[in-house]
Backbone as JSON Lines, residues from 0, in Angstrom:
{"i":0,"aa":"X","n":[5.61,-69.84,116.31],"ca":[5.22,-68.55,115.74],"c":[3.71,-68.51,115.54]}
{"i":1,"aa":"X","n":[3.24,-67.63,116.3],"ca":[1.15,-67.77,116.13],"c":[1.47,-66.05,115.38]}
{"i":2,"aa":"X","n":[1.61,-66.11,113.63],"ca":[1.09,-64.81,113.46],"c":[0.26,-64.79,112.71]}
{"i":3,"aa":"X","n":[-1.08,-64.89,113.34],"ca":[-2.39,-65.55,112.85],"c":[-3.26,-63.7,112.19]}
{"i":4,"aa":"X","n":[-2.03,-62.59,112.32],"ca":[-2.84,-61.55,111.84],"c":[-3.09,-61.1,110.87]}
{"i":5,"aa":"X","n":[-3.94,-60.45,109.95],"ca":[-4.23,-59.89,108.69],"c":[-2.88,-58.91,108.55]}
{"i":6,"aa":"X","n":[-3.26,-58.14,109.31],"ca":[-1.98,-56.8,109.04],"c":[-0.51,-57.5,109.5]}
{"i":7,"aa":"X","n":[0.33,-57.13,108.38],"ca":[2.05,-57.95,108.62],"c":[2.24,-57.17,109.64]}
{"i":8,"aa":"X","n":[1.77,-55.56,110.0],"ca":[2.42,-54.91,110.74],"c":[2.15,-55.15,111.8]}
{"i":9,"aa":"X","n":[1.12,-55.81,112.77],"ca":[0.65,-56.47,113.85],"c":[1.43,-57.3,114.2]}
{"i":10,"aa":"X","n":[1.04,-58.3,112.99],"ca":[1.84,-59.84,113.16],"c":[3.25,-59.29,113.32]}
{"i":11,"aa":"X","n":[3.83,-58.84,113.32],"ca":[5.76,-57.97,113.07],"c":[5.53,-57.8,114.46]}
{"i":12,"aa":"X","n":[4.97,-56.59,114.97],"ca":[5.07,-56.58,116.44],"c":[4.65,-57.38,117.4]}
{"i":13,"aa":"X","n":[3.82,-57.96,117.12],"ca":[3.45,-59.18,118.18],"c":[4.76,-60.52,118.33]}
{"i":14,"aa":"X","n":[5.1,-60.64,117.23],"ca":[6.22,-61.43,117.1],"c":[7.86,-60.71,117.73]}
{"i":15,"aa":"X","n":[7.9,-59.39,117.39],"ca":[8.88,-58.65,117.91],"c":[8.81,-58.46,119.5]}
{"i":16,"aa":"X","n":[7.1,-58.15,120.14],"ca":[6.99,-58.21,121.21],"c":[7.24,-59.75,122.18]}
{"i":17,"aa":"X","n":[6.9,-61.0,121.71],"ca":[7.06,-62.03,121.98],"c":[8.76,-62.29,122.18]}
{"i":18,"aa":"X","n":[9.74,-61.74,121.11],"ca":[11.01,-62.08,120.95],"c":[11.65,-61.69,121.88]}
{"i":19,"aa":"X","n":[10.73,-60.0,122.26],"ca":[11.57,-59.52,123.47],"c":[11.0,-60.33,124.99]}
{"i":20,"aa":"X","n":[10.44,-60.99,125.1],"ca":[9.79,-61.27,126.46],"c":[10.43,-62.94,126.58]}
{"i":21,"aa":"X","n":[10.78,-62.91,125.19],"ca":[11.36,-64.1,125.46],"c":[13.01,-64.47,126.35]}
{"i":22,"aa":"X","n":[13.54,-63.2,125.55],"ca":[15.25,-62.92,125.46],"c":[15.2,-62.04,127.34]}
{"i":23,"aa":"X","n":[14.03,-61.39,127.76],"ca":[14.07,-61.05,129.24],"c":[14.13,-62.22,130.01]}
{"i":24,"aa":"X","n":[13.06,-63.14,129.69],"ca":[12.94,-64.55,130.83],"c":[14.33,-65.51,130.46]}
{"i":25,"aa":"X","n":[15.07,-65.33,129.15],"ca":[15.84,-66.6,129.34],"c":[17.06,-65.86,129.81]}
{"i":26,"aa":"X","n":[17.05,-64.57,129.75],"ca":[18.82,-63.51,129.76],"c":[18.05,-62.81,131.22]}
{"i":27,"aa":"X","n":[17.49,-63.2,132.39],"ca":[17.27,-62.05,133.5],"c":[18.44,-61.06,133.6]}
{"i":28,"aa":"X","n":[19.71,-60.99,133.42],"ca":[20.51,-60.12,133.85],"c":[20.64,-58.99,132.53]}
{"i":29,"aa":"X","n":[20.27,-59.52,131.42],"ca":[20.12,-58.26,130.91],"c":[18.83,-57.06,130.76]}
{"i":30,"aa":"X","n":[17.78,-57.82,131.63],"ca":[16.81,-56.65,131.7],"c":[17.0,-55.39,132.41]}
């Protein structure tokens, strides 16, 4: 987890964005 941001609401989406890019590369058939 790098949520190295001031604003939680950054750090939230960057982490939310990361979660999803994660769950595409390990699940290809559900993209």
């Amino acid at each position: 987890m790098k949520a190295v941001f001031p604003q939680r609401s950054a750090g939230a989406a960057w982490m939310v964005n990361e979660f999803l890019y994660f769950l595409i590369y390990a699940y290809p058939p559900l993209s």
